[in-house]
C-alpha positions in Angstrom: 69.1 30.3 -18.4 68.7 30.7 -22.4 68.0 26.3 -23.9 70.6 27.5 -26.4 72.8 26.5 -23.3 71.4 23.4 -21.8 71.9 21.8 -25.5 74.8 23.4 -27.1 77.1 20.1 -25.9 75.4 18.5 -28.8 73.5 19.2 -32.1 70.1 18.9 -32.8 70.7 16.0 -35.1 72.8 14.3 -32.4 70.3 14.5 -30.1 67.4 13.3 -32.0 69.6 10.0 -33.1 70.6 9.5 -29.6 66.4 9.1 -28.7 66.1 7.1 -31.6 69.1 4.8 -30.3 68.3 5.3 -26.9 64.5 3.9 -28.0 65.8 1.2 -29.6 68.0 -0.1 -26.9 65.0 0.0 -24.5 62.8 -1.6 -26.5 65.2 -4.3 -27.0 65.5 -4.4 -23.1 61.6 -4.3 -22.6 61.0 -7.4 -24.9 63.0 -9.5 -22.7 60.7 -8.9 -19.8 58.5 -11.8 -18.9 54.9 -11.1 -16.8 56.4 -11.6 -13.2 59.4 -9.3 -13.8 56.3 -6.9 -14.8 55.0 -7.1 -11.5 58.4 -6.4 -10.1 58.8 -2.9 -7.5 61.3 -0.5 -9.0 63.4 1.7 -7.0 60.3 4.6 -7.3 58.0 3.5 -4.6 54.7 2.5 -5.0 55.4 1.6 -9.1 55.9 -2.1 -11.1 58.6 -2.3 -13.7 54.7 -2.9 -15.4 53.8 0.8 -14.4 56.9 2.2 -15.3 56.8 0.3 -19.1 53.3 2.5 -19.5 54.6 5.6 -18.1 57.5 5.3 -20.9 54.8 4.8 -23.7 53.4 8.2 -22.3 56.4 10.2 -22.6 56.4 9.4 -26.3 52.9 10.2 -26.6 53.9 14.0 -26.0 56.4 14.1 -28.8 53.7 11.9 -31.0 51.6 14.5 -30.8 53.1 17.9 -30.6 51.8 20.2 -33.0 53.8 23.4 -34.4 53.2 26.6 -33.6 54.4 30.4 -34.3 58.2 30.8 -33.6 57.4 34.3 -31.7 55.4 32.4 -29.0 57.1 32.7 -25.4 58.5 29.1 -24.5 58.9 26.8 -21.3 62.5 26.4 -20.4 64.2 22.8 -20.1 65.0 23.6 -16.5 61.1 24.5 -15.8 59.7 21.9 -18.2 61.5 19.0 -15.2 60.9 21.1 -12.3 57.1 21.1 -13.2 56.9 17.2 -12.8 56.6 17.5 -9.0 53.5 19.0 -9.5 52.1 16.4 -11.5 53.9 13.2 -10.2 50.5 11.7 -8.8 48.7 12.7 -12.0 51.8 11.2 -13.9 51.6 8.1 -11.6 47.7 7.6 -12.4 47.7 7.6 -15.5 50.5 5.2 -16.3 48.5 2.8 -13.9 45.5 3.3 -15.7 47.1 2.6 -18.8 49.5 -0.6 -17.3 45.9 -2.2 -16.3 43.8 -1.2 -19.3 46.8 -2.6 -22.4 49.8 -4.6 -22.6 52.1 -1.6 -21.1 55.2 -3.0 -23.7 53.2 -3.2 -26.9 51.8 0.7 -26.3 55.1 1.5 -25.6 56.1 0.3 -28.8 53.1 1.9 -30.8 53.7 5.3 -29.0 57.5 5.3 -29.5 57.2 4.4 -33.0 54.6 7.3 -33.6 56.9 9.6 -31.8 59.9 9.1 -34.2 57.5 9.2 -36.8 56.5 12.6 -35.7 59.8 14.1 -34.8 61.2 12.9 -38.3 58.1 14.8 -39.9 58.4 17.8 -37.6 62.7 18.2 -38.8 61.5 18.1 -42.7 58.9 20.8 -42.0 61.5 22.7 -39.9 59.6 23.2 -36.8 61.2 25.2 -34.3 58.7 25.7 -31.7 55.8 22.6 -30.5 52.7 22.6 -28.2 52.5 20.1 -26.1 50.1 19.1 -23.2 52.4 21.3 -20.9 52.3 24.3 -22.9 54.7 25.6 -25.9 58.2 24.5 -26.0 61.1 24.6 -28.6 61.4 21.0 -30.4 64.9 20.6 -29.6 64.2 20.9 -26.0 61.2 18.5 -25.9 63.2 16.2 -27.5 66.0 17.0 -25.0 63.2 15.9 -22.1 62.1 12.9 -23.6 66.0 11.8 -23.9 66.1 12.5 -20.2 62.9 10.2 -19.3 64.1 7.6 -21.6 68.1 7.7 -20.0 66.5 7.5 -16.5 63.6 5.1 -16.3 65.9 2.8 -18.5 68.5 3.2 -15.5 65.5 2.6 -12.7 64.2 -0.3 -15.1 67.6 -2.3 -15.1 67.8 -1.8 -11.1 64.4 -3.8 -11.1 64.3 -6.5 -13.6 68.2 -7.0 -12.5 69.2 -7.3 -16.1 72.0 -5.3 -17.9 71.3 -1.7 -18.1 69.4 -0.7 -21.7 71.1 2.6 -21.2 72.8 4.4 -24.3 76.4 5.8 -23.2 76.2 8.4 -25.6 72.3 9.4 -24.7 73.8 9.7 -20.6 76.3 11.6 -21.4 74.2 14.2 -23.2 71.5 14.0 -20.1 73.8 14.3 -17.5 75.6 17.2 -19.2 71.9 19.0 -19.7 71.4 18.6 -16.2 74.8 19.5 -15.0 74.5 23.1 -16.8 71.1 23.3 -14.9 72.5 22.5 -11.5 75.1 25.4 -12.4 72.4 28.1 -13.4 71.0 27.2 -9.7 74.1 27.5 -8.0 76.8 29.2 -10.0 79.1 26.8 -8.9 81.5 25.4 -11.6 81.3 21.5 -11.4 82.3 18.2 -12.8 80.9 15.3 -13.6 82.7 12.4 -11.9 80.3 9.2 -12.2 77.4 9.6 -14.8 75.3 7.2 -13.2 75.4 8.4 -9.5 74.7 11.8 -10.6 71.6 11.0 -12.6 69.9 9.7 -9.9 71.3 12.4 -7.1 69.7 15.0 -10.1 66.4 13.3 -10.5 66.5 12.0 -6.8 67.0 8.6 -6.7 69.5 9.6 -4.1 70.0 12.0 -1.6 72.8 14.6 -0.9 74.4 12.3 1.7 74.1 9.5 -0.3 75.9 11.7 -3.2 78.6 9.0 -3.5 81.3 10.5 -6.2 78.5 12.2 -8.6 80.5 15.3 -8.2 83.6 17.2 -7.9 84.3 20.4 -7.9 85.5 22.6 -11.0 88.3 24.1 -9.0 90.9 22.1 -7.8 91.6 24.3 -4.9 87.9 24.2 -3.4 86.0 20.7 -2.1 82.4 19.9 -3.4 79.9 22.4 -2.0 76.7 21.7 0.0 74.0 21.6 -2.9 71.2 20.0 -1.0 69.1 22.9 -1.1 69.7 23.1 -5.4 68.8 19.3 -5.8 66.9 17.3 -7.2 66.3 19.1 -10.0 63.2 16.8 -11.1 60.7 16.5 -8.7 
C-alpha cells in the first residue's frame, strides 16, 4: 500500500500542526503530574506513567534528529514502520527505563519535543521529502504521521493511569485512527467504518482484543455484519 494513501485524509501541513497541537496538549497534561502519579502502572504492563513520560521524549528524539537524504532512496512504509515495533518492544521498553531513572522523564520530554518541532519546521523550509532515521529511510510526512500516532496513543494510555482528563487532540485521533483504518483495509480488503475512535485505537494498537472489540467497528456495507479480523489485528505490535 502506496503512504500517498495512508495520509491523503489530510495534508502535510495539517498533519504537522496536529503534532505540534497534539504536543502541546500533552505537555500541558504532563505538567500536572505530581511524583506518585509518576510511579503509577499504566494499562501496558510492566511500565509507570514515569516510563511511559520517557518513552514519549524518545519518540521525539527520532524526528529531532532525522537527517535528509536522496529522494530516489527506497522507503519504509507507514504500515511496516508500526509493525516493526514488536520486534523492538523490549529494546523500546529498556531504554525508556533507562532514561526515566537516569533524568526527570517530563523535562526530557519537553527538551526532545521542542527539538523535534524545531527540526521538522527546519526540515519543511529545506523541503525534505525523504529522512533517515534510526529505523532506516522514510518519507517525512510519514515519520511525522508515526510520531502523531505515538503521541495520540500513549496520551490515551496516560489519561487511563493518572485518571485525569484525556490530553488527547480530537482532530490528531481522527487523523490516526483514519491512518490506521486504511491499513487494516490493505490487510483485509474489507471496507470498514469507524464507529468509536477511542475503542478502535486501542483494538489497532492492542490495548484490546478482538472480543473485547466493543463498537470500534462496523462494516462498510450495510447488508454484511463486522467480519472476524483477529488474525489482521493489532496492527502495532
Amino acid at each position: 500500500m502506496s503512504d500517498a494513501n495512508v495520509t491523503a485524509a489530510a495534508s502535510p501541513a495539517r498533519i504537522d500542526a496536529d503534532l505540534r497541537e497534539q504536543w502541546d496538549a500533552l505537555i500541558d497534561w504532563l505538567r500536572s503530574l505530581d511524583d506518585e502519579m509518576l510511579s503509577a502502572p499504566t494499562p501496558l504492563p510492566e511500565w509507570t506513567v514515569g516510563d511511559l513520560v520517557a518513552h514519549l521524549a524518545l519518540v521525539m528524539r527520532v524526528l529531532a534528529g532525522a537527517e535528509i537524504v536522496d529522494d530516489d532512496a527506497p522507503t519504509i512504509t507507514f504500515a511496516d514502520y508500526l509493525a516493526a515495533y514488536a520486534d523492538t518492544s523490549s529494546d523500546i521498553r529498556k531504554r525508556a527505563i533507562d532514561l526515566a531513572e537516569r533524568h526527570d522523564p517530563i523535562g526530557s520530554a519537553e527538551t526532545s519535543g521542542n527539538a523535534a518541532l524545531v527540526t521538522l519546521g527546519t526540515l519543511r523550509t529545506q523541503r525534505a521529502r525523504t529522512v533517515r532515521v534510526t529505523r532506516g529511510i522514510v518519507a517525512l510526512d510519514t515519520l511525522v504521521l508515526t510520531r502523531l500516532v505515538e503521541l495520540v496513543v500513549h496520551a490515551d494510555d496516560l489519561a487511563r493511569s493518572a485518571k485525569i482528563p484525556s490530553p488527547v487532540d480530537p482532530t490528531a485521533r481522527t487523523i490516526v485512527s483514519d491512518a490506521l483504518l486504511r491499513v487494516l483495509h490493505s490487510r483485509t480488503g474489507y471496507e470498514l467504518e469507524v464507529a468509536d475512535e477511542t475503542a478502535w485505537l486501542r483494538l489497532a494498537t492492542g490495548r484490546t482484543s478482538w472480543g473485547e472489540r466493543g463498537a470500534a467497528l462496523r462494516s462498510g456495507n450495510l447488508a454484511e455484519g463486522l467480519p472476524d479480523l483477529s488474525s489482521a489485528l493489532p496492527l502495532i505490535g
